[in-house]
N, C-alpha and C positions, 0 to 999 in steps of 0.2 A: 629388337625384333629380328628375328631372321631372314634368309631371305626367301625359305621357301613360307615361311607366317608373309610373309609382303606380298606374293607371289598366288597363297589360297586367299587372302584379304582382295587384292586385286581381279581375281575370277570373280567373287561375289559381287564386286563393285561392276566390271563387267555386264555381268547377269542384270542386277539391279537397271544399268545402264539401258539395257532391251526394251525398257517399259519409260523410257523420257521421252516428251514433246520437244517439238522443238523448239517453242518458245522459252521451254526453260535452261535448254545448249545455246540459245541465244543469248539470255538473262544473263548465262556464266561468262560468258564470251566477252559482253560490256562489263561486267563486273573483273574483270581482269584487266580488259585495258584500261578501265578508272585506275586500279592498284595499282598498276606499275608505274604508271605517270605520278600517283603518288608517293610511292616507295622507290622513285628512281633513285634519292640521294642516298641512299643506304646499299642498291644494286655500284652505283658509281664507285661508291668507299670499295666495297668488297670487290670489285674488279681493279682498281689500283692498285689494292693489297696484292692481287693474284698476280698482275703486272709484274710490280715489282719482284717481286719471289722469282719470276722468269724470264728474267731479262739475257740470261742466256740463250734463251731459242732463237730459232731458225728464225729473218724475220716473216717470212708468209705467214709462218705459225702466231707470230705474236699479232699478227694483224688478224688472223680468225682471232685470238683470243676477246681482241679488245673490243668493251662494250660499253660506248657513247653514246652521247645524245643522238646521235645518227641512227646507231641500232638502235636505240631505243626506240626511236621513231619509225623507223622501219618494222621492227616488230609489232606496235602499237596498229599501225596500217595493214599489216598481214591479219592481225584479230578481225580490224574492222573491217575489212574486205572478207573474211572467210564468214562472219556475221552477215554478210549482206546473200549470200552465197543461198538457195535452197535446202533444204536439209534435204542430205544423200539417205538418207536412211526411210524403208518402207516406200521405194518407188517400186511402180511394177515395169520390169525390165520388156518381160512380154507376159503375152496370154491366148490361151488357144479353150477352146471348146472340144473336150476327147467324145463328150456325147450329150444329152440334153441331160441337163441338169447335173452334168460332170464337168466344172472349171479350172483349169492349171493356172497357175502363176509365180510367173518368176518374180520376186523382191526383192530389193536390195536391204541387208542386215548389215551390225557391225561384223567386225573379224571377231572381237572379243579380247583378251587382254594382249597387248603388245608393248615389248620389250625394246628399247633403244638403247644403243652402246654409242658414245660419241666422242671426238676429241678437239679440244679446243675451240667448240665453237659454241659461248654460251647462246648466244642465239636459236641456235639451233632446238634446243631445250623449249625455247618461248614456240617457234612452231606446229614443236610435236606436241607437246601440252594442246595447244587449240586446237590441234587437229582432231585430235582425240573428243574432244569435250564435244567438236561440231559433231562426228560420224558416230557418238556412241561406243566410245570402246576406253577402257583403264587404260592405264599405263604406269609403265614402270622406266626412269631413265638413269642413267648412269653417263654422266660427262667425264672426261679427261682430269685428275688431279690437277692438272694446272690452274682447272677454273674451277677449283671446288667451293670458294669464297663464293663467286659471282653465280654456279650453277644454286647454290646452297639457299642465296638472297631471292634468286629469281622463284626457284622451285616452292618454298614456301611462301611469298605473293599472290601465286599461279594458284596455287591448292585452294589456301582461304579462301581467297574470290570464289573459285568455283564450287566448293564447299556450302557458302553460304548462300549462295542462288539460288540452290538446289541441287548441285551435283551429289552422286554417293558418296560414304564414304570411301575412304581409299581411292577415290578414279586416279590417283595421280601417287606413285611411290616414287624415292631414290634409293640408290645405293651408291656408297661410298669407296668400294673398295676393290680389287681386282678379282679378290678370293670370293666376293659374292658375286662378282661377273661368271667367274668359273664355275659357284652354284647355279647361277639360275641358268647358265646354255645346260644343264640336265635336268633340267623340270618343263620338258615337252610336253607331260599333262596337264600342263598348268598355262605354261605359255605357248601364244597360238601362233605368232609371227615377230621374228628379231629383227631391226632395221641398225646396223652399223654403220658410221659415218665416220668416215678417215682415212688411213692412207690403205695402198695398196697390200698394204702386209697386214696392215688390221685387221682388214673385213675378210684376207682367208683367212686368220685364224680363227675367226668368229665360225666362219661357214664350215672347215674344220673339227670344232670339236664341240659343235651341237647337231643333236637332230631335228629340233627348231625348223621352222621353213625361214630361211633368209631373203631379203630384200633391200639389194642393193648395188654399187657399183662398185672394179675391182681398180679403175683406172680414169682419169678424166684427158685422152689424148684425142683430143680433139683436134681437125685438119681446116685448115683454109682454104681453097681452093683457087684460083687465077685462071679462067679461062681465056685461049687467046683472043676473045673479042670480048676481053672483061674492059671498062672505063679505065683510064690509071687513077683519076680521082677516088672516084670510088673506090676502088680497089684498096689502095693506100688509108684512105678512114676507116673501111672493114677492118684490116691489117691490126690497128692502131687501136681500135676497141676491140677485137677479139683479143688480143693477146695484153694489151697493156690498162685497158680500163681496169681490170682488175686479176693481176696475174696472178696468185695465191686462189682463186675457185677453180673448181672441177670445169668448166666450161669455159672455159679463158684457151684459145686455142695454144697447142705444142710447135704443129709443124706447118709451113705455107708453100702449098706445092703449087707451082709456078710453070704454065704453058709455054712450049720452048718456043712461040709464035709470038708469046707476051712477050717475056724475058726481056728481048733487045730494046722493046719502043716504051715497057713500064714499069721491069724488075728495080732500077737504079729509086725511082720516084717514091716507090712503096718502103724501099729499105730505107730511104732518109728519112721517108716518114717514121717508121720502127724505130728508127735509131734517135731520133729526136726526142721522141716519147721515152729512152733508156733502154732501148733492147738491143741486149747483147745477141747477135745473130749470127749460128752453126752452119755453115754454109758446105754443099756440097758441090763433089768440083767443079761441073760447069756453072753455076752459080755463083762461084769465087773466080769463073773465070771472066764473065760477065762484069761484076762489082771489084774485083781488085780486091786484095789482100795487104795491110793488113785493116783497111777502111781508114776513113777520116778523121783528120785528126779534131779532138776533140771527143768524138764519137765512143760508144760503149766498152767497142772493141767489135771483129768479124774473127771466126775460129775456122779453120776445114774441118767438116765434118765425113770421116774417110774410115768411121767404123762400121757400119753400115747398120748400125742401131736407130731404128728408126720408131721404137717405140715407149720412148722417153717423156715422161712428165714433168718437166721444169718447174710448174708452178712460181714462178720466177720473172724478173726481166729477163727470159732468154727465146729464143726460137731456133728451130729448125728447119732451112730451106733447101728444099729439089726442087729442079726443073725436070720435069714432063710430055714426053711427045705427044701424050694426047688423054683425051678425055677420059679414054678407059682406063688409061694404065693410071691414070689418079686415081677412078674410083678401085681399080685395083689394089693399089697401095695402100690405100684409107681400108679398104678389108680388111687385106695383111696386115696391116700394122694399130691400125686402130684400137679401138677399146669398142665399138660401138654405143659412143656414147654422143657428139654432135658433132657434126660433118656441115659444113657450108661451100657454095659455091657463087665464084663471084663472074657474071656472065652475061650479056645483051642477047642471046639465045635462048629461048625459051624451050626449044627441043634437046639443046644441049644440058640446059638444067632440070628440064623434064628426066630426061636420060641419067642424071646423075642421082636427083632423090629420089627415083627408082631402084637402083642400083646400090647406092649404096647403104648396107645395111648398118646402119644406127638407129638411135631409140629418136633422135633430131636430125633433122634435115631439113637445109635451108636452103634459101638464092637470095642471092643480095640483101644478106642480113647477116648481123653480129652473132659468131657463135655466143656471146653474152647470153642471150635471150633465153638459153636454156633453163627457164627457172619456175618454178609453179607459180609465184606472185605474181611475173611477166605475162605467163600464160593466160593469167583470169582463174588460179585456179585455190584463189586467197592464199596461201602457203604449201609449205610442202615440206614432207620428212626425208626427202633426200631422190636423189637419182637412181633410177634401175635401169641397169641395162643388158636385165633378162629378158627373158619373151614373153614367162608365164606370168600370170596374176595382173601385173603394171610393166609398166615400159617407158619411159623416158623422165622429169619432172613427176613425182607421184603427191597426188595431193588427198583430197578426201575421196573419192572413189575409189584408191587404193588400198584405203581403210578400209573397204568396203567388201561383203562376200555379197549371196544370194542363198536364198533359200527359194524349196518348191511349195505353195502354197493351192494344196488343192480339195477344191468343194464341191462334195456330191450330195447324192440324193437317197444315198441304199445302195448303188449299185456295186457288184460283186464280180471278180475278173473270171469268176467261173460262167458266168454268160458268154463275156468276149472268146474265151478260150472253148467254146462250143459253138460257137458260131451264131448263136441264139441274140447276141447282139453284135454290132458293129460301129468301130469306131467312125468319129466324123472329123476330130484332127482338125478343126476349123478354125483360123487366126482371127483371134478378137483383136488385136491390134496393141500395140504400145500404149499403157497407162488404162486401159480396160479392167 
């Protein structure tokens, strides 16, 4: 089959999609996490297989790749969470009264068929699948060859179950290949939004060379913050789970900029911590003049950092640290240099952390919390097809409401805009209220 045959099959499944209850996206939703819990030992083989074959990569890369009983389970929890979840589809957003027996209403609809481009991360694949099945909309995905075995096992699991629940046909296609990636970014008539997941080079070329609407993120540099009336304890376990609980995701902080107030009485406390956990830390110079060069023996290693690049994705055991005169010139720096994608602040000031997730612009902002957290499952928002950190449509974790568009739904009586535009009647524009 093609990929524009996959692509007009997928629109219809779509369409057909506009007319399901939700009991029966729910039906498919438990019938999916029955199958995989069933079919994990054949998802397992084929991830070994993929394993093995790439035992060259990078290791961040190879730990997206890898899918265990872990993932497994965590995937199974993202279904059963997004199942428990109300169905997004046909809420009324608002409603007004334009005149007596003329009603508006805004609803919430699927988008309709949407395209996901991903690398290395079969997982990923299990939440777009469910996301899709809960909000009403096909899909078509396309993983990284590395996990073609394990997206291959996954994807047809996913389909049957949802298939024999009652899903459409087609709700759910793949593609194999790069050159069908390259067909489908030019079937904008067909496909209504591409969500890309991977590195910074991938998703511009994604955004690049379709006219597709995209969603997604270009960067995961995330910032730590230390204000000088931040705890050192605290400060130091922030530290420790933003960057090292799981260095290889988009929300694993980059860089920990550090209050030149802090510095002296809590920078030494936080860096042992880092470095105990395996983080190699890029230090700038007053920061290396503080902790010493070349750190402790034992320890990961301490680097100067004296190019003044300061917006680097390690995805790695590694960090990057400045110290800071002050509150602004953090949230300064986090601007500049950022991705705007999650920013935290660690601080016993509530005006100064007010001041800060005001200020600064990312899709996440925190206080005294692990940039970790940046996740739709964390959120309550059952799963999620990845990070935006655009402005239009979604914005930070996008879960099922980003699946989501709106339509105008409105019901009269007769009435004819050639009264209103004589003056012969008159609007009344009256808010019937949310869910009216």
């Amino acid at each position: 089959m093609t990929t524009r045959e996959k692509a007009e099959l997928g629109k219809l499944a779509a369409e057909a999609s506009l007319g399901l209850g939700g009991a029966i996206k729910d039906r498919a939703l438990e019938a999916m996490a029955e199958a995989l819990r069933a079919g994990s030992a054949a998802v397992f083989a084929a991830n070994e297989a993929d394993l093995a074959e790439s035992a060259g990569l990078a290791a961040p890369l190879l730990k997206r790749l890898l899918f265990d009983e872990a993932k497994l389970q965590s995937a199974v929890d993202g279904i059963e969470s997004l199942r428990a979840l109300p169905d997004p589809v046909g809420r009324v957003l608002s409603a007004r009264l334009l005149d007596d027996g003329l009603a508006l209403r805004q609803v919430s609809c699927p988008i309709g068929l949407v395209a996901m481009v991903f690398e290395s991360r079969p997982d990923a694949l299990v939440q777009m699948a469910a996301l899709a099945a809960k909000s009403g909309n096909a899909v078509i995905l396309k993983g990284g060859r590395e996990a073609a075995r394990t997206n291959s096992a996954l994807a047809g699991i996913i389909y049957a179950a949802g298939l024999a629940a009652g899903l459409p046909e087609r709700w759910l296609s793949t593609l194999e290949t790069r050159e069908e990636v390259a067909e489908l970014l030019a079937l904008d008539e067909l496909v209504d939004l591409i969500v890309p997941r991977g590195s910074k080079e991938f998703v511009a070329r994604i955004k690049a060379e379709s006219r597709i609407p995209v969603l997604g993120h270009a960067d995961g540099i995330c910032h730590l913050y230390l204000h000088e009336d931040a705890e050192p304890a605290m400060a130091a376990a922030l530290a420790v789970d933003s960057k090292a609980q799981y260095p290889a995701a988009c929300n694993a902080a980059e860089v920990l900029l550090v209050h030149s107030a802090f510095a002296p009485r809590g920078l030494a406390a936080v860096a042992a911590a880092l470095e105990g956990a395996g983080v190699r830390l890029d230090l700038c110079p007053r920061s290396a003049g503080i902790l010493g060069l070349p750190g402790p023996a034992g320890a990961p290693g301490r680097s100067l950092k004296a190019d003044g690049d300061w917006s680097v994705e390690y995805l790695d055991l590694r960090m990057a640290v400045k110290v800071v005169d002050s509150l602004d010139e953090a949230i300064a720096h986090i601007n500049r240099y950022g991705s705007g994608h999650t920013d935290a602040i660690v601080a016993a000031s509530r005006a100064a952390a007010g001041r800060f997730m005001d200020r600064v612009d990312s899709a996440s902002v925190y206080w005294n919390a692990s940039t970790r957290f940046a996740d739709g499952y964390r959120y309550g928002l059952g799963a999620e097809l990845g990070i935006s950190t655009g402005k239009l449509h979604a914005r930070g974790p996008v879960g099922l409401e980003g699946l989501c568009t709106y339509k105008w739904k409105l019901e009269g009586s007769g009435q004819v805009v050639a009264d209103y535009a004589s003056g012969a009647r008159k609007f009344k524009h009256e808010d019937l209220g949310d869910g009216a």
